[in-house]
N, C-alpha and C positions, 0 to 999 in steps of 0.2 A: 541764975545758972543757965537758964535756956537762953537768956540773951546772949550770955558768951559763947555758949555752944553755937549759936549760931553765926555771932561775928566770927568764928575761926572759921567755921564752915566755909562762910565768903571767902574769907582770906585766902582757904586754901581751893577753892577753885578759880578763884583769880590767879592765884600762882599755877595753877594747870591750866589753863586756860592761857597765859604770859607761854608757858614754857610752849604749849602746844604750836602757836601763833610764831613763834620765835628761836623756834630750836636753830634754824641755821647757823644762831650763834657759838652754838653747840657744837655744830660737828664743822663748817666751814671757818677757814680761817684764810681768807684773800688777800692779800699784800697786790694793790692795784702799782703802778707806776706811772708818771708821767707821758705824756704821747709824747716828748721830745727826747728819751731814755734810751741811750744809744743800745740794739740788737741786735746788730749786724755781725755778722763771721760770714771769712771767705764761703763761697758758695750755700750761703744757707738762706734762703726766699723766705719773706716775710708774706703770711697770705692773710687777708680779708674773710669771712666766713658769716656770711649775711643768716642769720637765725631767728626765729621769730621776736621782732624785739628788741634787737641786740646782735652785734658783732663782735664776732670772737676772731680773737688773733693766733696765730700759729706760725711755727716757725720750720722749714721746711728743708730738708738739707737735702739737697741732689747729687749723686756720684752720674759720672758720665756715662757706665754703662753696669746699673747696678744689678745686684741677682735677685731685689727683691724690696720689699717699705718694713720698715717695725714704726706702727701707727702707737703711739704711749702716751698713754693717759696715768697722769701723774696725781701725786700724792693731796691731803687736802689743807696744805698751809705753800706761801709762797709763790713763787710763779712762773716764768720760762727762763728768768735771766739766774734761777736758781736751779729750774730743773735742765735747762739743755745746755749741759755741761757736758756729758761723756761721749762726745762725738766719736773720739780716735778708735774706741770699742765697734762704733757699726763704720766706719769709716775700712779699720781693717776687714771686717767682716763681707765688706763691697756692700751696705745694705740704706736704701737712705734711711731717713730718720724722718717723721711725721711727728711734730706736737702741738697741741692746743691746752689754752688760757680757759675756765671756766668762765662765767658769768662773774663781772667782777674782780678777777682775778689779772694781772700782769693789766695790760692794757686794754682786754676785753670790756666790753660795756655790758649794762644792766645787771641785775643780781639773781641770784638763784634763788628760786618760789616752787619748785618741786619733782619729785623723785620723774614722773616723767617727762618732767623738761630739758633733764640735764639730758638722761638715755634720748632723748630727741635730740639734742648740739650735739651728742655724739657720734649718730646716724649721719646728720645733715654733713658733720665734718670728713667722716669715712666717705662718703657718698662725693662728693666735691675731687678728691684723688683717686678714688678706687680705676676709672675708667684707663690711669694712667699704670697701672698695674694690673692690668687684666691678666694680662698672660706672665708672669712673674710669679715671685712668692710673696705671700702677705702673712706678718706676724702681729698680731695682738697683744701688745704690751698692757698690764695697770699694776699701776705702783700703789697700797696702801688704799686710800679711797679709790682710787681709780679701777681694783679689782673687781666690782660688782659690774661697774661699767664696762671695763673688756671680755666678761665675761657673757655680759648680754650681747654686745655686739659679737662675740667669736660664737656666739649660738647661732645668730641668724646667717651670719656671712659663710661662716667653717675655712675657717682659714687655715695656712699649712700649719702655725704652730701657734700657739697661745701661753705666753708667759706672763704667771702672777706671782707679784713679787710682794712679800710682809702680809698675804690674803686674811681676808675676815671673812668667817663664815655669814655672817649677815650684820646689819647693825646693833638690832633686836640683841644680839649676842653682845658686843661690843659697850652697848649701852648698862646692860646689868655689871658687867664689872667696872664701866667706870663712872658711873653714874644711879647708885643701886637703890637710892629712892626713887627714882624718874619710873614712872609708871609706860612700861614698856604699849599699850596701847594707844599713848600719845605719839609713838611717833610715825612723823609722816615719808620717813625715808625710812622704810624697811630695807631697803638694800641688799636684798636673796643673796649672794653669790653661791650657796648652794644648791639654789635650783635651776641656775643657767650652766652651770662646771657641768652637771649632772646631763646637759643637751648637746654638748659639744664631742662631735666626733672624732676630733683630730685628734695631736699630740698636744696634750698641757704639761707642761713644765713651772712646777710651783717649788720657789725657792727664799726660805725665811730662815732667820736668827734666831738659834736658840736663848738669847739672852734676852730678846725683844718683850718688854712691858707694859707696853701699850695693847700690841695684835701678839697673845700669846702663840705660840708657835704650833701647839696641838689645834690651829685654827687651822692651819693648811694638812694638820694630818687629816683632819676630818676630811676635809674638802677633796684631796686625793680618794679616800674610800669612794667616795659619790661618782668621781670620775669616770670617765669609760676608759682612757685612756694617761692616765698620768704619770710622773715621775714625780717625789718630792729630795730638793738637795736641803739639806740643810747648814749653814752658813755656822760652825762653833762660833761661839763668841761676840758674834755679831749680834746688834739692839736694831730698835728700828730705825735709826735714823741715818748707822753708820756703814749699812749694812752693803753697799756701793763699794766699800773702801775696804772691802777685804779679796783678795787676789782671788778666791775658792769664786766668788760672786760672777767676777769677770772673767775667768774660764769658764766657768757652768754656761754661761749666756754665751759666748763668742763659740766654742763648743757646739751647743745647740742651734747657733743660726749655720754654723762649716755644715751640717749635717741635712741642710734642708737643699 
């Protein structure tokens, strides 16, 4: 009997141990592309983004004489030639568009090894256009994964407006519903977004799906309360995936940037 107690015992800190070492499999999900994968759209600049290790790719859409950047940090599956679809949205808006490839992700190199490497490509990415926006307006977009991370950056920078779209209150949270054996002190992406929401000054505009089953919706009511300053819309009908494609989505946001 104690021999078997104790072969399970192995076993299962081998499996916490696998899961510890390897959760990226977990929560990342990167669809890389060929470097010959045609990106191009009228007026939209392809940029290079030298980070420690690794080059991330982004795609950069410039209007001739715009009112402002929405810098958007996107979701945690797929990659630019999935997310830089909704141009016509900031296009009418006069606003350019700033995105970036994760590690691994679209045509970016090297892979993602930890919670502050990534808020480090995000820095180095902001950091690399900001200078071109100085006296302009600057908005903080994150979509889904990308919430934790526009929310640390709209901490430090305080930008004029900060929109998080499908938000999680943290991973930690995320993790217990879908994943409800995983031993919440294995993971190594805690991912706060309620204690950087809780440092921004500005205006936060959090808008999510009530139908959404993945990031349930009472995630961004929470995260609203912490706020200092928030609005939350909430999208009927809308899940998390389809949540782009509902009309209420794309005035709330074109709406929000006419006001800045």
């Amino acid at each position: 009997m104690a021999t078997v107690i104790g072969i399970t015992a192995l076993a299962l800190l081998g499996l916490l141990g696998l899961v510890y070492l390897r959760q990226e499999k977990l929560i990342f999900f990167p669809e890389p592309l060929p470097a010959d994968f045609p990106l191009a759209i009228p007026d939209v600049e392809q940029v290079l983004i030298r980070v420690d290790g690794a080059t991330l790719l982004a795609l950069h859409l410039k209007l001739p004489r715009p009112k402002g950047v929405v810098f958007f940090l996107h979701g945690n599956a797929g990659n630019l030639a999935d997310w830089f679809v909704d141009t016509p949205l900031y296009r009418s808006a006069n606003f350019d568009l700033f995105m970036i490839d994760y590690r691994g992700y679209g045509k970016s190199s090297g892979r993602i090894e930890s919670e502050a490497q990534l808020h480090s490509d995000v820095a180095v990415a902001w950091e690399q256009i900001a200078g071109r926006y100085r006296d302009l307006r600057k908005v903080i977009y994150g979509r889904s994964l990308g919430t934790a991370l526009a929310a640390r950056l709209a901490a430090r920078i305080q930008p004029d407006l900060t929109i998080l779209v499908s938000a999680y209150w943290s991973v930690a949270e995320l993790a217990r519903l879908l994943y409800p054996l995983l031993p919440v002190f294995l993971l190594r992406y805690p991912l706060m977004t309620f204690q950087d929401v809780g440092r921004i000054a500005g205006r936060v505009l959090l808008i999510h799906g009530d139908h959404d089953r993945l990031i349930p919706f009472d995630h961004s009511v929470r995260l609203r309360a912490v706020a200092r300053d928030a609005e939350l819309v909430r999208i009927a009908g809308a899940a998390h995936g389809d949540l782009q494609d509902f009309e209420r989505y794309q005035q709330t946001v074109a709406e929000a940037l006419a006001r800045l």
